[in-house]
C-alpha positions in Angstrom: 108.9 -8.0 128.9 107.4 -4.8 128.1 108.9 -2.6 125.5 110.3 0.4 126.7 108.7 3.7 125.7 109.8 6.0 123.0 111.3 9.6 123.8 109.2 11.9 124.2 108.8 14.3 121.2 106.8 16.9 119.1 106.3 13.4 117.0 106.0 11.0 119.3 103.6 10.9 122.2 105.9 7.7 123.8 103.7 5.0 122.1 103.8 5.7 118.2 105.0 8.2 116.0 103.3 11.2 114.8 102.9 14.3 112.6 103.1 17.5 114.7 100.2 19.7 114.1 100.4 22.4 111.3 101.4 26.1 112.8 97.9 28.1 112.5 99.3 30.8 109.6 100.3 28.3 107.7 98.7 28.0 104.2 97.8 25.8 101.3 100.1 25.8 98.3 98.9 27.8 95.7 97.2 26.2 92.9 97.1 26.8 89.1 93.7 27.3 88.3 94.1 24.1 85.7 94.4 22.0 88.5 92.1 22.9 91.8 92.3 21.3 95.0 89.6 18.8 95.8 87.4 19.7 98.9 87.8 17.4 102.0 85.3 15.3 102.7 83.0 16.4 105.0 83.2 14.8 108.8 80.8 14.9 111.5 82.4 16.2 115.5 81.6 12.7 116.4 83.7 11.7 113.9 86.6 14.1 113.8 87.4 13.1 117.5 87.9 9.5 116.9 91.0 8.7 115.9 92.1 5.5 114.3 95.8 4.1 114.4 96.8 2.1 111.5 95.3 0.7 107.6 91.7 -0.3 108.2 91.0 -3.7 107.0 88.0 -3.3 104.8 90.4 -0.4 102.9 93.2 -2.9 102.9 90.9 -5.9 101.7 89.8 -3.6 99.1 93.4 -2.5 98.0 93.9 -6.6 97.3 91.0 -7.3 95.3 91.9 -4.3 93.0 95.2 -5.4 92.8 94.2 -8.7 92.1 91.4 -7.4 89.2 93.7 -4.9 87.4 95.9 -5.8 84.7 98.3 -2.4 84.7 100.4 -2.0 81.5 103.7 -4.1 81.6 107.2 -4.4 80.0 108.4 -0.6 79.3 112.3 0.2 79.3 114.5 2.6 80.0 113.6 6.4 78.9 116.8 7.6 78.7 119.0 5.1 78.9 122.3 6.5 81.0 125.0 5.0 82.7 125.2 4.6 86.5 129.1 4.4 86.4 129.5 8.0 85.2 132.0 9.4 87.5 131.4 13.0 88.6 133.9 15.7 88.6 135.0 17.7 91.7 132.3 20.2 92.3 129.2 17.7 90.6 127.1 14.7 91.7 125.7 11.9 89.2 122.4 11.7 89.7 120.7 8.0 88.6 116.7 7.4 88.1 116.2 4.1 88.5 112.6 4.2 89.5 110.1 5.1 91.9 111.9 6.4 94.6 115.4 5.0 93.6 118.2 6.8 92.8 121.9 6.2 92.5 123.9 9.3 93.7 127.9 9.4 92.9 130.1 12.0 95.1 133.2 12.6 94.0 135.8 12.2 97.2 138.5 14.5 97.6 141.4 12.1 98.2 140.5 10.5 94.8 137.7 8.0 93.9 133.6 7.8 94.6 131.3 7.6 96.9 128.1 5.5 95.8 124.8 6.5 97.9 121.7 4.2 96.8 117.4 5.6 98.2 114.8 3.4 99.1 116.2 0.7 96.8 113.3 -1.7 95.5 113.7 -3.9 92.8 111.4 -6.4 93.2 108.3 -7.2 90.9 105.8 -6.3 93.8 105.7 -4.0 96.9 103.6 -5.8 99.1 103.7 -8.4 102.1 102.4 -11.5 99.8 104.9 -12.0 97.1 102.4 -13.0 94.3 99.6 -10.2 95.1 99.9 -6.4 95.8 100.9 -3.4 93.6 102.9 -4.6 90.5 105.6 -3.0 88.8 104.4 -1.0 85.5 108.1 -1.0 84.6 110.8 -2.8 85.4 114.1 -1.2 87.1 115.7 0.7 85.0 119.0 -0.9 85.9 119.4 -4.4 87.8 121.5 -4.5 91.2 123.9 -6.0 89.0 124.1 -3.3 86.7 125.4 -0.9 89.5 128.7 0.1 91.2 129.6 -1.0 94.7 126.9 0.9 97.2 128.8 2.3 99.8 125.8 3.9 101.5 122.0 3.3 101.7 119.2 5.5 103.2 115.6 3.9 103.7 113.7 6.5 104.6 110.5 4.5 106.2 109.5 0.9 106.3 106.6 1.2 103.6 106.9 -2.0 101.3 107.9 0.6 98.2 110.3 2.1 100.1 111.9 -0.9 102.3 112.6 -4.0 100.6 113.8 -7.1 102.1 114.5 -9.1 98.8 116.6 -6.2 97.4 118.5 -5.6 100.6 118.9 -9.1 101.1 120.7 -8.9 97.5 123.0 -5.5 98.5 123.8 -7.1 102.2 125.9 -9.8 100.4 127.2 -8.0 97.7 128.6 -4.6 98.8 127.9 -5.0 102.8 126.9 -1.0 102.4 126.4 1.6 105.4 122.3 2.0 106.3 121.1 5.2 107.3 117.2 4.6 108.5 114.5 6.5 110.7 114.2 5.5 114.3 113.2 1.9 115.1 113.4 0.8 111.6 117.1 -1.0 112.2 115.4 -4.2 113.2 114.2 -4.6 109.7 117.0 -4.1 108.0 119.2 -6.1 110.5 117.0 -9.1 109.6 118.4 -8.6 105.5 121.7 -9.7 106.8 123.3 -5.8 107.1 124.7 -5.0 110.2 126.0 -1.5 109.6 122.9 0.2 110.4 122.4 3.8 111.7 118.9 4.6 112.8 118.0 8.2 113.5 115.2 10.8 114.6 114.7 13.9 113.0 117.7 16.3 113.4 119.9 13.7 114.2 122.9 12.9 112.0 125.7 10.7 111.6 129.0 11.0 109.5 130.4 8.0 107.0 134.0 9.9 106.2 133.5 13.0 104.8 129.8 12.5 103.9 127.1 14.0 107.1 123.3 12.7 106.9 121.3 14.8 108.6 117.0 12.9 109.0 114.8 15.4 108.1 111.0 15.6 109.2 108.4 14.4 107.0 104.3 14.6 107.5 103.3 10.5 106.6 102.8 6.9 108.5 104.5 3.4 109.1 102.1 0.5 109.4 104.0 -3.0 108.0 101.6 -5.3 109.5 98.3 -5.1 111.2 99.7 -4.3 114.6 102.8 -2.0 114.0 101.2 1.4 113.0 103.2 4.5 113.8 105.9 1.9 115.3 108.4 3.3 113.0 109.8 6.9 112.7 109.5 8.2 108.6 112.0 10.9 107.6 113.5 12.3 104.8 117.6 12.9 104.3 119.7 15.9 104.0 123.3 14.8 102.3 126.3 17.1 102.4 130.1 17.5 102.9 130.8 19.5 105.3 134.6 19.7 104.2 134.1 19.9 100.5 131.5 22.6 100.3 131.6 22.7 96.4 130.3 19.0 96.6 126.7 19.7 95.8 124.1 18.9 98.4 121.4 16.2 98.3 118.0 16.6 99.5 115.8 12.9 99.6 112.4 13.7 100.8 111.2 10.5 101.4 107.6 10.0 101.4 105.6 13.0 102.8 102.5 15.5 102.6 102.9 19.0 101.7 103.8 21.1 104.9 106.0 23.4 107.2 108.9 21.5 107.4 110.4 22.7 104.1 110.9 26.2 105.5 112.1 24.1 108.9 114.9 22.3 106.7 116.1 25.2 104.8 116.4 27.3 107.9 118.2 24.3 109.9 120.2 23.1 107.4 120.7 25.6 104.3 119.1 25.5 100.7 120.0 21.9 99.1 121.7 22.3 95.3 119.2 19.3 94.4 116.2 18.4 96.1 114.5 14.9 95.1 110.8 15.2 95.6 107.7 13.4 95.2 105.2 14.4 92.8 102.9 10.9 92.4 100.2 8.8 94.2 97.8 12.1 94.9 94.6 10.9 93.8 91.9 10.5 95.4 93.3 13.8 96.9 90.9 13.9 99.7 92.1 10.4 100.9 95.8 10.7 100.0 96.3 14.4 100.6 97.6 14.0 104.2 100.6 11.7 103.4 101.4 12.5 99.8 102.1 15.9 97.7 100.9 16.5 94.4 102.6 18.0 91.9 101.0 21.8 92.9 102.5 21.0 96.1 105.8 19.2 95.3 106.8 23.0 93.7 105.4 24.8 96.8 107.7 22.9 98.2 110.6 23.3 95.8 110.1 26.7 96.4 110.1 27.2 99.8 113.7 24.7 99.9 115.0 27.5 97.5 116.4 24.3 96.2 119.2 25.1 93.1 117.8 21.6 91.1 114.5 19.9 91.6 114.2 16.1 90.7 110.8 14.6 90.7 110.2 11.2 92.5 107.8 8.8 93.4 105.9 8.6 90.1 105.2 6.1 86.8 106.3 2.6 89.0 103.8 1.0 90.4 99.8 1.2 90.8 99.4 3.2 94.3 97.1 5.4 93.2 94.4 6.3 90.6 95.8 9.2 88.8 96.9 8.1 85.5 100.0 6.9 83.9 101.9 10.4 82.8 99.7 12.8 84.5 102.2 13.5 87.6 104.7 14.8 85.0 102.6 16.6 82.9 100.9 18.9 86.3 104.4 19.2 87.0 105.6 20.9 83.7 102.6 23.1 83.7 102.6 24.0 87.5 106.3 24.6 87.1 105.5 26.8 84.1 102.9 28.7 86.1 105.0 29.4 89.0 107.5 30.5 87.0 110.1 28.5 87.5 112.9 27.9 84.8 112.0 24.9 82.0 114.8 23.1 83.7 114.7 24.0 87.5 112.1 21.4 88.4 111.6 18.3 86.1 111.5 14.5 86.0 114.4 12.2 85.1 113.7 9.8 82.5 113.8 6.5 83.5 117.5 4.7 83.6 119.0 8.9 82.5 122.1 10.0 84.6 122.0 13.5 85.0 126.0 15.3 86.3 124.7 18.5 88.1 126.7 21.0 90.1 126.2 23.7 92.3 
């Protein structure tokens, strides 16, 4: 039987998912003169009007064999080590970096107790299809599932092998039985990890689990799992809030994305977020990666245009995606921060396994 079409969207053409074009005024984020943009390579008309769906295989064979030849540092702990079972006072949220795109967020409830939200959980060794090849951690998890509270809530955000992973919700599924909050026609994925609570949802969409409301958020990326599923999959961010306890701070989870005009979209939608997680890592090479990642320049363009209250940086310092070295994400994002002006503590990286309590 033939699979029905999608809706019909500014992001999805009935087939497969995409990223709407970019409104003609809009511009480039501004850039430190410490760290210029690098050019676009150069195409020819014949090709800029062919358009490929999807990894091609000669990039993805090459992607193996580096993983395969590179031996990436191993074995670091905990930064800052902090403790996930902080409990947040009324008017605060704890915020937990456990790595890569990971984070434990506590909400304090008003009728007494906490809420637990888990992103993009991953704790496995790799993120990749084959279990003994593909990107490698360069750290371990700050904390173990173990080591955590009860989950009440999880948001996967896309169905990349970083950002979706089966062994870790295979793990949550039969320990806490959490609430999943995932992007249009990822549920089937998650379904098959044994949770059946699962909420799937196109941008602008929302859904409410008590007193908490998740609202998906555009993002400019790509979903490819296998070699036939590309743009299959919706990718999102999430915008958390209470609409009932408005001095409960709200979160901001970008997902993975490219810089763009949907942060001005989200804050005039839904409001300034008090923190705004954000990615600042696997830029480089920008020319290739510039179109589904931010860099750090762009990660505070983005900050700024949220009018966000706290940045936290993401998506950094875990495993090999890129070619930018270990440290340098944090470091262009101190002096970029520094550039734009921004407040030494506005924008900065977590270190890993610190809590941080932050309010409004």
């Amino acid at each position: 039987m033939k699979k029905a079409a999608l809706p019909l969207s500014d992001h999805c053409n009935g087939e497969i998912f995409i990223n709407p074009p970019l409104p003609e005024d809009w511009q480039e984020a501004p850039r430190p003169p410490a760290w210029p943009d690098q050019p676009a390579p150069v195409q020819s008309a014949a090709q800029a009007g062919k358009k490929r769906r999807g990894i091609r295989p000669l990039t993805f064979l090459r992607w193996i064999i580096s993983n395969i030849l590179e031996k990436p540092p191993q074995g670091q702990g905990p930064d800052t080590p902090g403790n996930p079972h902080d409990i947040p006072e009324q008017g605060e949220v704890a915020v937990t970096f456990i790595g890569h795109d990971t984070f434990l967020l506590r909400f304090p409830l008003p009728e007494g107790g906490t809420l637990s939200v888990l992103t993009d959980p991953i704790f496995s060794e790799r993120c990749s299809p084959i279990p003994f090849i593909g990107p490698k951690r360069f750290r371990p998890p700050a904390y173990q599932l173990a080591d955590l509270p009860p989950i009440d809530v999880v948001l996967v955000s896309h169905c990349h092998y970083d950002h979706l992973d089966l062994p870790s919700l295979r793990v949550l599924a039969k320990r806490d039985n959490p609430v999943v909050v995932t992007t249009a026609q990822t549920g089937d994925l998650i379904r098959k990890a044994g949770l059946s609570r699962v909420s799937e949802l196109d941008w602008w969409q929302s859904v409410r689990i008590g007193g908490l409301e998740v609202v998906c958020t555009p993002a400019r990326h790509f979903t490819q799992r296998g070699l036939t599923d590309a743009g299959k999959r919706l990718w999102g961010g999430f915008f958390l809030r209470f609409p009932k306890s408005p001095e409960t701070p709200s979160v901001f989870f970008a997902g993975d994305t490219a810089h763009g005009a949907h942060w001005k979209e989200i804050r005039t939608r839904l409001g300034a977020p008090d923190i705004a997680l954000l990615p600042i890592g696997a830029y480089a090479p920008r020319p290739m990666l510039r179109k589904v990642h931010t860099d750090p320049v762009e990660a505070v363009e983005a900050f700024r245009q949220l009018q966000a209250r706290h940045g936290i940086a993401m998506h950094f310092g875990t495993f090999p995606l890129s070619q930018e070295p270990l440290g340098e994400p944090e470091r262009c994002l101190r002096e970029t921060a520094e550039w734009a002006g921004l407040a030494p503590d506005a924008f900065v990286p977590l270190g890993f396994g610190e809590t941080r309590l932050l309010s409004r």
